[in-house]
N, C-alpha and C positions, 0 to 999 in steps of 0.2 A: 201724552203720557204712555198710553199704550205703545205709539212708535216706537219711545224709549224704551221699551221694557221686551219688545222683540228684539233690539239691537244688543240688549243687553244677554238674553238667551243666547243667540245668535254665537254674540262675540265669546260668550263663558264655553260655549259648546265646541268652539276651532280650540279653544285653549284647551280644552280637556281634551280633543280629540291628537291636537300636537304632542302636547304632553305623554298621550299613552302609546304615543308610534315610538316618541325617544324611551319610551319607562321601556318598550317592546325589545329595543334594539339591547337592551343589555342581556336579555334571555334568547337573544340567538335572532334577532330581528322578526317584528311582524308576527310573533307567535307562532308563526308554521315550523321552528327546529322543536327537538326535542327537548326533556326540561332540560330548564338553565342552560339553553344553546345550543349548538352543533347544530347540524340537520341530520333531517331523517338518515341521511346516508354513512352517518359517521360523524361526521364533523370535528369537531372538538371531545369527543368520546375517549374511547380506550384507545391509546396512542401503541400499545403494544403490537397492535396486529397490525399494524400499516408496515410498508417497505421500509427502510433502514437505508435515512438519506445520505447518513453521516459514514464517511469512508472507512472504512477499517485501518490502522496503523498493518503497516508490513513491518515485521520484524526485523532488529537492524541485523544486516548480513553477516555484518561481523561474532554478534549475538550469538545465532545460528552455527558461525564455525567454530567460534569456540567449542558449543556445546558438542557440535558431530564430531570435534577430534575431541572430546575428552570422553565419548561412546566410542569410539575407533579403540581409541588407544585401552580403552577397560575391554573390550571385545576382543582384540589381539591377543592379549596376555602376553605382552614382549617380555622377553627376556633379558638380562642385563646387556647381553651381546650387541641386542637389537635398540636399546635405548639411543645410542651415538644416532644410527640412521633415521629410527625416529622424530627424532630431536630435530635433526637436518628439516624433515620434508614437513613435520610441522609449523614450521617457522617460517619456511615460504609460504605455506596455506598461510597462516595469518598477515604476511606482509600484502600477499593479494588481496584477501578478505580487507584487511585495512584498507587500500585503494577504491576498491571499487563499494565500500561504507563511506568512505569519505567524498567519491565521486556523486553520489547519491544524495548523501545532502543538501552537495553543492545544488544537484540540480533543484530541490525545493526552493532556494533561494532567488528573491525578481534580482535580476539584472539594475544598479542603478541609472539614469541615464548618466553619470557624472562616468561611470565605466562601463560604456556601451562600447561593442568592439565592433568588424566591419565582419564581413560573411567571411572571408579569406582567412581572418584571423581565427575566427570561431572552426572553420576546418582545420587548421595549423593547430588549435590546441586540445582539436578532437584525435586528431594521426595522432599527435604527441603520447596524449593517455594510450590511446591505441597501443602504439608500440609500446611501452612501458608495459603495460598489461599484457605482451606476447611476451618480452622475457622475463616477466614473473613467471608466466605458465609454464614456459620453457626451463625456467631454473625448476619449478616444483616438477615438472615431468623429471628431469636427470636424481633429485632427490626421492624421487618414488620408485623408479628404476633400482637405486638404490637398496633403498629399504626392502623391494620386492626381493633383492636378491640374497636376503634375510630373513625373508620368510617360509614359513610351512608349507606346503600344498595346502592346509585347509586355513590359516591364515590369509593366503593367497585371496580364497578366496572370500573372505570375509572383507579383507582391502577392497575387493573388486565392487562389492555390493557399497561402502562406504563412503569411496573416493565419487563414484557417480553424484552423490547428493553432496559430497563435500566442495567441490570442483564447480561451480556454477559461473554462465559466462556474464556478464558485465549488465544485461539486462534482467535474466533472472526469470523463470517463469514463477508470474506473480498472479496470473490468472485461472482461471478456470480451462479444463480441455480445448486442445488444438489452440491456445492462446500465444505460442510458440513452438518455432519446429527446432530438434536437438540444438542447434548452433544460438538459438536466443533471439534469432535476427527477425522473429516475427513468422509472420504465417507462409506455408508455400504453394500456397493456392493463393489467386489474385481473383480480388472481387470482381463480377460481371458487371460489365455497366449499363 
């Protein structure tokens, strides 16, 4: 009887001792986090002060140029004269902005395998954009030329300071310093190896 009566200790004692490692594990396991979980180091705590895993959205380009030619154009103060040339070099800014908003998409989008293309192809429809995008920029430079020759010397320069941020190439500096050099094409310094 006594045998029994230690076995029975025994075995009530694993059950309680199981029991309170699983009751443990819902306050942050084994009682060593802080109340109701986390650990000492943070854990589960205040979510505000950790990094920021989540990406930031870029704003769409196209967005963007709208908004800088509808500051251009209220910063000019054009005149009825100057509306016609306006009008022009506006319009190529947005047919570019539309391309390269649209090219931009594309790229968030997986490839499916049903239309996976070969390496040759993928270069044939990178040139393609390519040049498409060299005479866009080439129609908006002849329309800017244009317009320039419509405007004030202090216009002039108010174009001059606009069109830098309006004009942006097909990559886009979307990062932080030195994350692109003028041309968009990336850094001009090559990592040491």
């Amino acid at each position: 009887m006594i045998k029994n009566a230690w076995v029975l200790v025994i075995t009530i004692g694993l059950i309680i001792a199981v029991g309170e490692s699983n009751g443990f594990a819902q306050f942050g396991g084994r009682g060593m986090g802080g109340i109701f979980g986390g650990t000492q180091r943070g854990g589960r705590g205040n979510i505000q002060n950790r990094g920021n895993s989540v990406p930031r959205l870029i704003p769409d380009s196209y967005e963007q140029t709208e908004h800088g030619l509808a500051v251009m154009e209220m910063d000019l103060r054009l005149t009825p004269q100057q509306k016609e040339a306006w009008q022009s070099f506006a319009d190529k800014v947005r047919v570019y902005a539309s391309d390269l908003s649209r090219e931009r998409a594309r790229t968030g989008i997986p490839v499916s395998e049903g239309t996976a293309i070969g390496g040759l192809q993928h270069i044939d429809l990178i040139t393609d954009g390519a040049r498409i995008r060299v005479k866009e920029l080439e129609d908006i430079r002849a329309a800017a030329s244009t317009l320039y020759a419509t405007l004030s010397p202090d216009q002039q320069k108010i174009a001059d300071t606009r069109i830098v941020t309006l004009i942006t190439p097909p990559s886009g500096p979307t990062g932080g310093p030195g994350d692109s050099n003028f041309s968009g094409l990336g850094s001009t310094t090559r990592p040491q190896p």
